[in-house]
N, C-alpha and C positions, 0 to 999 in steps of 0.2 A: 436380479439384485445388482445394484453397485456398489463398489469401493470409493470412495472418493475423499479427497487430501488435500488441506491447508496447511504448507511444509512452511514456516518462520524463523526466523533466527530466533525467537524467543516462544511460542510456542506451535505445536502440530497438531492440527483438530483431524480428527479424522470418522468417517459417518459410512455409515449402510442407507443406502437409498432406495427406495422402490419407485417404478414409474407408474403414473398415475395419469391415464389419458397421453401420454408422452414426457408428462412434466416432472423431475426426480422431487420426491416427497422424501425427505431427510427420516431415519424409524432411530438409528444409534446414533449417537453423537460422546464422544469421549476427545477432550483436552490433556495435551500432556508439553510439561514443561524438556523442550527440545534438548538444554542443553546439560541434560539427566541422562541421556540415550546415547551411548555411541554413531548408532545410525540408525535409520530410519527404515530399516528391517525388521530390526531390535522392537520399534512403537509399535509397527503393523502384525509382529509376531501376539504380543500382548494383548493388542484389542481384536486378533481374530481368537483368541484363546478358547473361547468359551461361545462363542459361534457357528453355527453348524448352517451357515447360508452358503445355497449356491451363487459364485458372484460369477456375472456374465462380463462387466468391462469395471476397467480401473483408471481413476484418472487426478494427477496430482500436482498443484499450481503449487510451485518451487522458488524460494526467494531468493532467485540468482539467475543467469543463463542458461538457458538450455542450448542443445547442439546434439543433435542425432540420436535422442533419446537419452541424452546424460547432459548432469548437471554438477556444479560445483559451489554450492552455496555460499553467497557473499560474506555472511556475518555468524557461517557456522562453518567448524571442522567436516563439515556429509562431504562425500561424492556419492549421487543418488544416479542409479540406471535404471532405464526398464525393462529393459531383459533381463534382469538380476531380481526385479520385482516382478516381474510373467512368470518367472519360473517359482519362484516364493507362493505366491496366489494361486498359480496352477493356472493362470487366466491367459489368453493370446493376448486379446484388446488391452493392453495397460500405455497410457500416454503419463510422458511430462509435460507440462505446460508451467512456462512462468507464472509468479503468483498475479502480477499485473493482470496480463491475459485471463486467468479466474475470473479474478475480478469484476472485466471487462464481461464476461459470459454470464457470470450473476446477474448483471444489472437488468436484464430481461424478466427475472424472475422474483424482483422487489416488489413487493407493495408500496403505496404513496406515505405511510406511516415512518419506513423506512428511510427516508430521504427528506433533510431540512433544507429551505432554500434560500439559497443567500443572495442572489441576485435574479429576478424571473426572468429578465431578457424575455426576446423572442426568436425561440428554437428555429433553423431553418428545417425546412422537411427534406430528409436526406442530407444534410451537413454532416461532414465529421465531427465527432463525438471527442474526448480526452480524458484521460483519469489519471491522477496525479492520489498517493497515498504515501504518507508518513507515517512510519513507526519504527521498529528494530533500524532497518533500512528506509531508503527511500525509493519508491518504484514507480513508472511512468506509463504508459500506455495511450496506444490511439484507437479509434474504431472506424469503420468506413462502412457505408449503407454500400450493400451490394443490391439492389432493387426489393431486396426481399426481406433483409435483417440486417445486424447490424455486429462487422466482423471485426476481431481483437486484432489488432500492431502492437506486438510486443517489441519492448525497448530495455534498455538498459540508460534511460537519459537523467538515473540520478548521480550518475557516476561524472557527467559533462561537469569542465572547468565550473566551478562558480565567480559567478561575474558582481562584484560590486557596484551599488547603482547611488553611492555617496561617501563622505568623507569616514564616516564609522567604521564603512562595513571596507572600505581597503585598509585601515584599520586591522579589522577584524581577519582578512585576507593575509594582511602578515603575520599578525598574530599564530595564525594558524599554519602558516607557510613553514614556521620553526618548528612545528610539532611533527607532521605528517609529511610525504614527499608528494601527493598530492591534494589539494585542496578542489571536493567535489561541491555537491551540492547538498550528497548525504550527509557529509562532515559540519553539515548547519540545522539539517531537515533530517531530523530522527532524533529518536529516545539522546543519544550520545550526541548529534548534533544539537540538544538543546544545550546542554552540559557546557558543552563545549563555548556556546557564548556565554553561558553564565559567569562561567570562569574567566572570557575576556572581557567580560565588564569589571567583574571584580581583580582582576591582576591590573589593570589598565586604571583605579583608581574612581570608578564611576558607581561606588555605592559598597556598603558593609555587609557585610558575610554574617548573619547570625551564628551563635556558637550554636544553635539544634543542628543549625541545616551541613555544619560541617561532617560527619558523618553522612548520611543520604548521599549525599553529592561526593565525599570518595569512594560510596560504595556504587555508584553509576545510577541513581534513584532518579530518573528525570523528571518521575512525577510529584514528586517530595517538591519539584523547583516551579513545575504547572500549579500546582495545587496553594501552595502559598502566594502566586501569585491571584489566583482567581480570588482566595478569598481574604487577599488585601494584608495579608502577616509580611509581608516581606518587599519593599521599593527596589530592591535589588533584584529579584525573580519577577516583580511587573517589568522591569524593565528586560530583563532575557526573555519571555515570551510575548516583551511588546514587537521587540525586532525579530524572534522567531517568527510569528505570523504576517509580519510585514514581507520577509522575505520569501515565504510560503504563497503568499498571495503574488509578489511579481513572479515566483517560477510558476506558478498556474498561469499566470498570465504568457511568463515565454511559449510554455506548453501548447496552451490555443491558439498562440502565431504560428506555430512553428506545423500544427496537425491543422489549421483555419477550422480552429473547433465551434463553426456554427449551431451546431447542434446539442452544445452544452459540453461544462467541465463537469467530472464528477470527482469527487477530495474523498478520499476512503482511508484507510490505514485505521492503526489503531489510538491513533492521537487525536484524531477532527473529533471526536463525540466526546474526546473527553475535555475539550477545550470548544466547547459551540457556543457557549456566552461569549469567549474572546472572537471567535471566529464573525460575528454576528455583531458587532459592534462599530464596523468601516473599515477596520487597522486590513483586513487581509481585500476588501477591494475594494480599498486607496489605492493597493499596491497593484492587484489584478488590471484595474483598467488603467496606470498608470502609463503607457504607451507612447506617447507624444502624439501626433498624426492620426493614431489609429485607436484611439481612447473613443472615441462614440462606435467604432465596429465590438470594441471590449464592452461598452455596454451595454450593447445588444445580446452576450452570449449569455445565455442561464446559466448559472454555479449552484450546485446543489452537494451537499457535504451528506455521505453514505453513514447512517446509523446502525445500520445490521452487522455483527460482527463475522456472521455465517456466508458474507455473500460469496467470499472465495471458493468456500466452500458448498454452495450451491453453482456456484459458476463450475467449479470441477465434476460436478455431478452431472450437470447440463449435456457439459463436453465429451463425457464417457458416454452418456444417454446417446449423444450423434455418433457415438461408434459403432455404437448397438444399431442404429435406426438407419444410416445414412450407407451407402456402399465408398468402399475406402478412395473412389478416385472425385467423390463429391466432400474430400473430408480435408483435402488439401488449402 
């Protein structure tokens, strides 16, 4: 049996898996809102509660850095270790793995149902891969075909300066420059970076604030500001999620230069599925193959926007599965 963990700044899934022919079949699955829990000992104590499985390995995609088996989560108060959860478990095998890298491990184990495509390109065989995902944070990731699969680069590239690419968004750069002491990429691309240009459109003069939406929007509601955009209540929030996915689609697009993501982008988080009409509509690749020079290699890459919310957490399960299965000097 495995443990396996989807650790978020906003929530922690956490699943009992059994393998089945090699492949981890998810049996429990239990959501809990993160920032209810002290730590994350605290979640894993409550959902083995009432459990009497033996778990063989543990493995848990963390929405922050890892480094030597401990983590420091970006958008939450944890410090998570795994010797502090080996010993809790009673289990050797327990890994952290950024939540990216999850990610990156799931996508072997999607179905085509799974995944909407936004651009089909023509995948090279063996090209590096990329995933780019928005939600609480923003998280980045690359993969590289080692002849036989196809293996996670984890990154921290939502944290990189954000780069304006027109007159609004350095704008929008100063704007933001007053707030924060650094201005990323997350601080544009997530729940709070949508917020956040909302409110430079509206501070800045470029459209009216309804009285509903003022609450939602001091209580951090990002989707209160997606939602009335989608369905057309609000000129002020079409316009914050017009340039949120504009700007989503150039950093996929930096992302593919940067990994020569031939072999496709994949848009995960928990924002792409709730926004696939905007996403599906050009605004995000206008932006993706906007390039200069290199605008017909961008539209050659397949962009495909992840709709399973589990894949991390199948990617974590995956990962624990190669601990079980794989001997530790083929696991590096």
């Amino acid at each position: 049996m495995i443990l396996a963990g989807d650790i978020g700044g906003t929530h922690t899934r956490l699943a009992l898996c059994e393998l089945t022919q090699g492949r981890p079949r998810l049996t429990a699955v239990e959501i809990y809102q993160s920032s209810q829990y002290e730590t994350l000992s605290a979640i894993i104590s409550e959902f083995l509660r009432d459990k009497r499985h033996r778990i063989d390995a543990a493995c848990f995609g963390i929405a922050g850095p890892v480094r030597q088996g401990r983590s420091e989560l970006s958008n939450l108060n944890w410090t998570v270790e795994a010797i502090q959860l080996s010993l809790q478990i009673g289990v050797e095998k327990v890994e952290l793995i950024n939540d990216l890298e999850a990610n990156a491990y799931g996508l072997a184990l999607l179905a085509p149902d799974d995944l909407r495509t936004l651009q089909q390109g023509e995948a090279e065989a063996g090209g590096h891969a990329a995933l780019i995902a928005a939600g609480t944070g923003l998280g980045e990731a690359g993969l590289y075909w080692d002849g036989a699969d196809y293996r996670p680069l984890p990154s921290e590239g939502g944290h990189v300066d954000f780069a304006p690419r027109n007159q609004l968004e350095v704008e929008l750069v100063l704007y933001l420059m007053e707030r924060f002491d650094h201005v990323s990429y997350e601080r544009v691309l997530s729940g709070p970076g949508l917020i956040n240009i909302y409110k430079f459109l509206r501070d800045t003069g470029r459209g009216d604030e309804p009285a509903w939406l003022i609450e939602p929007v001091n209580s951090g509601n990002a989707a209160a500001i997606s939602q009335a955009a989608m369905e057309g209540r609000c000129p002020l929030c079409a316009q914050a999620l017009d340039l949120f996915v504009s700007i989503y689609g150039a950093e996929a697009g930096n992302l593919a230069l940067k990994f020569l993501a031939t072999g496709g982008v994949y848009v995960g988080g928990g924002i792409a599925p709730k926004i696939i009409g905007k996403l599906q509509d050009g605004t995000f690749l206008n932006a993706f193959t906007a390039k200069g020079r290199l605008t017909p290699l961008m539209q050659m890459i397949p962009v495909r926007v992840i709709l399973n919310d589990r894949t991390a957490l199948l990617g974590a399960a995956r990962r624990a599965a190669m601990l079980i299965q794989k001997p530790d000097d083929e696991l590096a």
